[in-house]
C-alpha positions in Angstrom: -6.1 -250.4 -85.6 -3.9 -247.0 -85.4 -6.0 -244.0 -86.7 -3.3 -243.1 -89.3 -3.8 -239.5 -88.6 -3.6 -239.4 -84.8 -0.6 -241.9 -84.5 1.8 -239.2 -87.5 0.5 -236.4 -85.0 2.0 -238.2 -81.9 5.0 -240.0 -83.9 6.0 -236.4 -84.8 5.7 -235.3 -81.3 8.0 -238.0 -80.4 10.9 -237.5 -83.0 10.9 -233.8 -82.2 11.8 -234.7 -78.5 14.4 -237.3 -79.7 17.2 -235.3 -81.8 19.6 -237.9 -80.3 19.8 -241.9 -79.4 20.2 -240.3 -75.8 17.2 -238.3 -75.6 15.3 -241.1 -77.6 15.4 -243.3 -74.8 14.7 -240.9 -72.0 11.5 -240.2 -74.4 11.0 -243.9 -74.3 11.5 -243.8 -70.6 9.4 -240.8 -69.7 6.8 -242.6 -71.7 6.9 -245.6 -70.0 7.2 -243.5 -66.4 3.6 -242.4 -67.3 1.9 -245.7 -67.9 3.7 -247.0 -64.8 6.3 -248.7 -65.6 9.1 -249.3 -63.4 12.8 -248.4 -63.8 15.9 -250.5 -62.5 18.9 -250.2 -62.2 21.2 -252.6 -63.6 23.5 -252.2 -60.3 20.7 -253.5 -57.9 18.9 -256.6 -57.3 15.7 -256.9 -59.5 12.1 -257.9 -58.5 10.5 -261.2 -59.3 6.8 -259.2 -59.6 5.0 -259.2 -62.6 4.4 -256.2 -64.4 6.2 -253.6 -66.7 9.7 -253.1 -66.0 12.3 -251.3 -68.1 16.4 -250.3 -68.3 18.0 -247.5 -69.7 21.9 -248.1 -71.1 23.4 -244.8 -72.3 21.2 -244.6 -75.6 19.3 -247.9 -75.4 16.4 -249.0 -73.4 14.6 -252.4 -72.7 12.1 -252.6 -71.5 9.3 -255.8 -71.2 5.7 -256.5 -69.4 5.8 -259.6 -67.9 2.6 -261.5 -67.0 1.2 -262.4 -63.6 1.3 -266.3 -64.9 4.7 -266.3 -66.3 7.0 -269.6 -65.5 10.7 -270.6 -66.1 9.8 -271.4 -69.8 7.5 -268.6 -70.4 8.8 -267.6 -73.9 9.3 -263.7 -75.3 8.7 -261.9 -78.0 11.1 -259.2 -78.6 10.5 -256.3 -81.0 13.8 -254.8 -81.7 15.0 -251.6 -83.4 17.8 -249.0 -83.1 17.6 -245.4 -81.5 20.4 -243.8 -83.0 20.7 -242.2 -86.7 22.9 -241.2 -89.0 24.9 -237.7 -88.7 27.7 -235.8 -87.2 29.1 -236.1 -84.1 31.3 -233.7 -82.2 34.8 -233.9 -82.2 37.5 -233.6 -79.2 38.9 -229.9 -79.3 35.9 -229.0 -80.9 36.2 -225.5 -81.6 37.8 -224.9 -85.0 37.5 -222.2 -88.0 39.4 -220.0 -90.3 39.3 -217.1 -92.2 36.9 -214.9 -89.3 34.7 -218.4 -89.7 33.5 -220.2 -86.2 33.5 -224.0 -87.1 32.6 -227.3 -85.2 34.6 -229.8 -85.8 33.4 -233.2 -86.4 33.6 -236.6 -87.6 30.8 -238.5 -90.0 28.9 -240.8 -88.0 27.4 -243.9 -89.7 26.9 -243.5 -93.5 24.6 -240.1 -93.8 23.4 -238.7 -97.2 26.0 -235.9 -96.9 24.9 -233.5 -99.5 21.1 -233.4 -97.3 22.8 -231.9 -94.5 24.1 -228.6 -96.6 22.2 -225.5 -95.7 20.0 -226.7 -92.7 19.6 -225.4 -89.6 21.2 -227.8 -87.4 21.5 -228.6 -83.3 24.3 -230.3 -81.5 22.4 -232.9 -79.4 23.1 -235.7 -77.1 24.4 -236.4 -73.4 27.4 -234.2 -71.2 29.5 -236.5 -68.7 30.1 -234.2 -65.7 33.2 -234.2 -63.6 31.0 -235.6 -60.4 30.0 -238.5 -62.8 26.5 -237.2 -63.5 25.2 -237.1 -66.7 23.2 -234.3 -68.4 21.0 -234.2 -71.8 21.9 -231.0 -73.8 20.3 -229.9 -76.8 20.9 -226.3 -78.7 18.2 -226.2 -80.8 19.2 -223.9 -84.3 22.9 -222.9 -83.5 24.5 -224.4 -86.8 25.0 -224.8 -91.0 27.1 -226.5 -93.3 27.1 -224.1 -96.1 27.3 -225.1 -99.7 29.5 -223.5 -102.2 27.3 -220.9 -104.4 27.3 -222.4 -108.0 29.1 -219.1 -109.2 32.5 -220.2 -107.7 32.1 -224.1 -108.4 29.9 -223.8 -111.9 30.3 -228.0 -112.6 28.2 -228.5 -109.2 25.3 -229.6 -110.7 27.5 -231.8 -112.5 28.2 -234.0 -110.0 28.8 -232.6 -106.4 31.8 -233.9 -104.0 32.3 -233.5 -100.8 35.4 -234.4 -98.7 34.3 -235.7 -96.0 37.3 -233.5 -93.6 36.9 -230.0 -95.7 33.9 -229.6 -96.6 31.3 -230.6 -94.3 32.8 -228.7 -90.8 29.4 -226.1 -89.7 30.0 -222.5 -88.9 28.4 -221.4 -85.4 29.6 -217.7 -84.8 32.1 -215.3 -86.1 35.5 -214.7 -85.1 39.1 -215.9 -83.8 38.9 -220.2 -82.6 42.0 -219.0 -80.6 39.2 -216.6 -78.0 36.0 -218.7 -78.5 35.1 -221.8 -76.9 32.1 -224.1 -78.3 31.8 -226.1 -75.1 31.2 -223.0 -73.0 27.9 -222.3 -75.0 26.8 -226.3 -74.8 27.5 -225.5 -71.3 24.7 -222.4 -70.8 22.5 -224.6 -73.0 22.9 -227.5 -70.7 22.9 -224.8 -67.2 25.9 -226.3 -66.2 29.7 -225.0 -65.7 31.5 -225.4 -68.7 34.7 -226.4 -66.9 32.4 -229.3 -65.3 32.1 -231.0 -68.6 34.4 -234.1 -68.5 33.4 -235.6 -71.8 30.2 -235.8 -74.3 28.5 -238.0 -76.9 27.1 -234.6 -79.2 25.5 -235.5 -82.8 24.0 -233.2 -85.2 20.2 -233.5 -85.7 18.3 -231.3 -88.4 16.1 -228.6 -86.7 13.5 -228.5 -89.0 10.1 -229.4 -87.7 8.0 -232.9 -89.2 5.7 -231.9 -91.5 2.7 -233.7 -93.3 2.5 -233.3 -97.0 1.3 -233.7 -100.3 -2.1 -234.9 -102.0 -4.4 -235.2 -98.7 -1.2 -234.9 -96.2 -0.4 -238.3 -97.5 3.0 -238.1 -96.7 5.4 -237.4 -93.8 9.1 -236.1 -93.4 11.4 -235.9 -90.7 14.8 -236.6 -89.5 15.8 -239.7 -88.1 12.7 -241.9 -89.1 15.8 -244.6 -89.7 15.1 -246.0 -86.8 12.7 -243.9 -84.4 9.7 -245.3 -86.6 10.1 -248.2 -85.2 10.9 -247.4 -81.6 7.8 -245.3 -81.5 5.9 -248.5 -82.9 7.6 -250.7 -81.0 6.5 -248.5 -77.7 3.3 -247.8 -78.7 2.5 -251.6 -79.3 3.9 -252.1 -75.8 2.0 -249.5 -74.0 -1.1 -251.1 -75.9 -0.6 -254.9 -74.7 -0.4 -252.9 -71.3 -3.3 -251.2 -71.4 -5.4 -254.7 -73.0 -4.8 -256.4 -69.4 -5.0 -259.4 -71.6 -3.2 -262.3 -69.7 -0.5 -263.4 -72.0 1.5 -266.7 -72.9 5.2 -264.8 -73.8 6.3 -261.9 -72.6 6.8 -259.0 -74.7 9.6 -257.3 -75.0 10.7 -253.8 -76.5 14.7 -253.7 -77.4 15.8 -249.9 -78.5 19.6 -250.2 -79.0 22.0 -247.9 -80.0 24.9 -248.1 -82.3 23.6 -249.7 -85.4 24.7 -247.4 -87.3 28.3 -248.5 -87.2 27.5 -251.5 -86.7 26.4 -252.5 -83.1 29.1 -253.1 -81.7 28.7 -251.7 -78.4 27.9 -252.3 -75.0 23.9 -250.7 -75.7 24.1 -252.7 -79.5 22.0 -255.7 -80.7 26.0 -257.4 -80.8 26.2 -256.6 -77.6 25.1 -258.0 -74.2 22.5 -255.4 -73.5 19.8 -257.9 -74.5 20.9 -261.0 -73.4 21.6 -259.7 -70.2 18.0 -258.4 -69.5 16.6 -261.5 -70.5 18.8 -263.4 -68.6 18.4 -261.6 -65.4 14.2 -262.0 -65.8 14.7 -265.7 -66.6 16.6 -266.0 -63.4 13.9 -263.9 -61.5 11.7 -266.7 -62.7 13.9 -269.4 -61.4 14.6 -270.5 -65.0 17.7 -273.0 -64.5 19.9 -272.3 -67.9 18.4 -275.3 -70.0 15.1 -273.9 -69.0 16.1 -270.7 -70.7 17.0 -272.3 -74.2 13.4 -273.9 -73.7 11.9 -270.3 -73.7 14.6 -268.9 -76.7 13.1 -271.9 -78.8 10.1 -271.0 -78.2 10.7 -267.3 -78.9 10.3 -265.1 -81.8 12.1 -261.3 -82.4 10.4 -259.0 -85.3 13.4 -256.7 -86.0 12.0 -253.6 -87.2 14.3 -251.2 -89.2 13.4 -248.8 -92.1 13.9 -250.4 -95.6 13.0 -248.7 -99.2 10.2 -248.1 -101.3 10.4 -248.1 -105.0 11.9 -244.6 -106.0 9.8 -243.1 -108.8 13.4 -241.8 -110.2 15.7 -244.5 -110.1 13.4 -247.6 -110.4 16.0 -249.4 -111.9 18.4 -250.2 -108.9 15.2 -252.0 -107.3 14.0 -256.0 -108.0 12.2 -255.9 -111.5 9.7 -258.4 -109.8 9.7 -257.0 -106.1 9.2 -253.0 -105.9 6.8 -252.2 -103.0 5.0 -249.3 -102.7 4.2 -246.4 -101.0 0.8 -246.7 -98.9 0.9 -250.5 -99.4 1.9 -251.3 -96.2 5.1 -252.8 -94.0 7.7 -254.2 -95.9 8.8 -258.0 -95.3 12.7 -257.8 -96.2 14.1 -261.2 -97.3 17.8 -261.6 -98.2 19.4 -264.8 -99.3 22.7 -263.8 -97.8 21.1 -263.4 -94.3 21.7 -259.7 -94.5 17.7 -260.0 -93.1 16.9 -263.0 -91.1 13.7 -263.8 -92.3 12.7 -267.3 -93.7 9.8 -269.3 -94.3 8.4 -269.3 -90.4 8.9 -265.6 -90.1 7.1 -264.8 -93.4 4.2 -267.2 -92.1 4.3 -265.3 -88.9 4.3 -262.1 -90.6 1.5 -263.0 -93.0 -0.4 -264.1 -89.2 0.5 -260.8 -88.1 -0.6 -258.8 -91.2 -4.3 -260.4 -91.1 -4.7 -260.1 -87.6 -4.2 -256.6 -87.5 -5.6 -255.7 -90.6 -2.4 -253.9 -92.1 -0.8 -254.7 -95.5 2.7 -255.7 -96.0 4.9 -256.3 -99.0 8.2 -258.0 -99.6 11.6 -256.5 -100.3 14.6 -258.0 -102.0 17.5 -256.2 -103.2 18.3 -255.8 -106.7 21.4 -258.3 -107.5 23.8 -255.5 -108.6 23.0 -253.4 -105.4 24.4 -254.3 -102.0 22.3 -254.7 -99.6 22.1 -253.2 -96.2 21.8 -255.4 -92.8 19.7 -255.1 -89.6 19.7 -255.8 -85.7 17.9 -259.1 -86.9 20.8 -261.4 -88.1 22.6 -260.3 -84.9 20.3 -261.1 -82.6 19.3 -264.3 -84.1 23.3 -265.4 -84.1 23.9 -264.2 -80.6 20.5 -265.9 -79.0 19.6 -268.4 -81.5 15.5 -266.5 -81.5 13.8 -267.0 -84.3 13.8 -263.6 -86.2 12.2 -262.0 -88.7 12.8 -258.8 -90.3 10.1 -255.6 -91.5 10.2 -252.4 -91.4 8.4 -249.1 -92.8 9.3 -248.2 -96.7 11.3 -244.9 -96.7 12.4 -242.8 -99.9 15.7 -240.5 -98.7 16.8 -243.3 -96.3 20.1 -241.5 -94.3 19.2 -238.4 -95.6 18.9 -235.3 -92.9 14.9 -235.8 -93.3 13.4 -238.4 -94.9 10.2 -239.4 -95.9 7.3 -242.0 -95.6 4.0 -242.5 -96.4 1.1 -242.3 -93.3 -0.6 -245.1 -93.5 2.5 -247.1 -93.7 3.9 -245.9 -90.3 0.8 -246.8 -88.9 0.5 -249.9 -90.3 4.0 -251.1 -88.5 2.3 -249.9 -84.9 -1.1 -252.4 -85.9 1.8 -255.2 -86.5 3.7 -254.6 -83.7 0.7 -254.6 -81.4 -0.9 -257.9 -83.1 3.2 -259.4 -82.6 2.6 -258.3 -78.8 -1.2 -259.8 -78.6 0.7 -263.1 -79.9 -1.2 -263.5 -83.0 
């Protein structure tokens, strides 16, 4: 089992070098780089040998350990989750502002908690596309703020606060004309490249506040972007553990970061893409799997999609089940949905239940109140685009989509003991 205390301290480290799904997975990757994995490129032939191999598309990453006595109709298990979060990302002709105001222009990006990102110190973040075709990660670190109107000009705020989503959440940056100033020229020094070699960019907003432990016996952990980064950094750690076992294994295991899910996944690096099936593909092939032989190791397969869900709030208990409220510090949640929003059933709450006393970690289930609609994973997807057998869980957050939110300790932990026991093919 995780030492609850040693894996927040490492977790942290790892969102605070992931502000964006882009440097998410070049932290996955430099991870992986250090326990020796190898790297392909998708444009090249790939290598039969056993071992850990990985993939980096824009901001997702596979990336799988395949064992030494691994066959046509070895089967995988596949722990999916989503690197991005979230936010606001950076507009085309970026540089706006009025009255002596330097703004930023940009568009919401998934469904954040809007109101959480007023008065925060924020960085642009994410990837530059240079006009040679290289790519470069750029980070600011504190250069922006969407200020809130003081309560002496809008006295009803605490009323009931509104925010148009064009007016009144553009950041300020600097002072002056947006006629003389140029945003991409300072991304540019950040980045140590020419600012007329930037041909495009993927920038989001990330909160620059550090994570912090908190409350009765540091009990308690917030952060940004713990939708879905908890469970990458589980999913990674559980990986890098099966590595390090040397434990000859009947599947092979399989870590799927993707991007996009957010808005939906409908991307080229999203679980409704062909990021995934394309990996596994190419290393059945490597195998000399013939394409029936595939579907022999997909039946065989199980994915455990990971994704953040909600613990009871203390506040607004009402909008959760009367019968099904779990708990902070009571382990992972097991989310069940009759309307296949999750894809769990009966053989993934059996495995999960497997999983749970193998490792020694608690879970709970989740089920939405009837009157609140309810949210979807990565799960359903992958199940309908390779016919695994999934099963959905996932840390219990309070301020899910919120510029930081919070969990408790042991629960984060508690999804890494799963995840490694899912790898160990309990």
């Amino acid at each position: 089992m995780h030492v609850p205390a040693e894996y927040i301290a490492d977790f942290a480290r790892f969102i605070a070098a992931s502000p964006s799904s882009y440097h998410a997975a070049a932290e996955v990757a430099r991870q992986l780089d250090d326990a020796g994995f190898t790297r392909l490129d998708e444009e090249e032939a790939w290598s039969d040998e056993a071992g850990g191999r990985y993939i980096v598309r824009d901001g997702a990453v596979i990336a799988w350990l395949q064992p030494a006595a691994s066959s046509p109709t070895t089967p995988f298990r596949v722990l999916g989750a989503h690197t991005d979060s979230p936010g606001f990302k950076l507009k085309p002709s970026p540089t706006t502002g009025s009255h002596g105001w330097l703004q930023a222009g940009v568009e919401v990006y998934g469904g954040p908690l809007l109101n959480s990102w007023l008065d925060r110190e924020l960085e642009l973040a994410g990837r530059l596309a240079l006009r040679d075709g290289a790519e470069k990660l750029v980070r600011t670190g504190p250069f922006l703020r969407i200020p809130q109107l003081a309560i002496h000009l809008e006295r009803g705020a605490n009323d009931g606060l509104t925010l148009d989503r064009q007016r009144h959440v553009q950041p300020v940056w600097g002072v002056g004309s947006a006629s003389e100033a140029d945003l991409l020229a300072h991304i540019a020094a950040f980045a140590g490249v020419d600012r007329d070699d930037i041909a495009g960019y993927d920038l989001l907003t990330a909160d620059t506040h550090a994570p912090e432990r908190f409350g009765l016996d540091g009990a308690f952990f917030a952060a940004g972007r713990m939708d879905n980064l908890s469970s990458v950094y589980a999913g990674l750690v559980a990986l890098l553990d099966a590595q390090r076992s040397g434990a000859d294994s009947d599947h092979i295991s399989v870590l799927a970061a993707f991007d996009h899910e957010e808005l939906g996944s409908q991307s080229r690096s999203g679980a409704s893409g062909p990021i995934l099936d394309d990996v596994l593909t190419r290393v059945a092939e490597g195998l000399g799997a013939t394409r029936s032989e595939q579907k022999q190791a997909y039946a065989a397969s199980w994915c455990l999609s990971a994704d953040a869900g909600h613990a009871v709030h203390p506040n607004y208990s009402e909008k959760h089940d009367a019968a099904n409220q779990p708990h902070a510090g009571e382990g992972v949640l097991l989310k069940i949905n009759a309307n296949q929003r999750y894809a769990t059933d009966a053989a993934g709450a059996a495995l999960v239940a497997r999983l749970s006393a193998a490792a020694g970690a608690g879970y709970q289930e989740f089920v939405s109140n009837n009157t609140v609609p309810c949210g979807s994973t990565i799960g359903p997807l992958t199940a309908t685009r390779l016919g695994i057998r999934t099963v959905d869980i996932g840390v219990p957050l309070l301020s899910m989509h919120s510029a930081r939110e919070m969990v408790h300790v042991d629960d984060a932990a508690a999804l890494a003991d799963l995840a490694t026991a899912f790898f160990a093919g309990e």
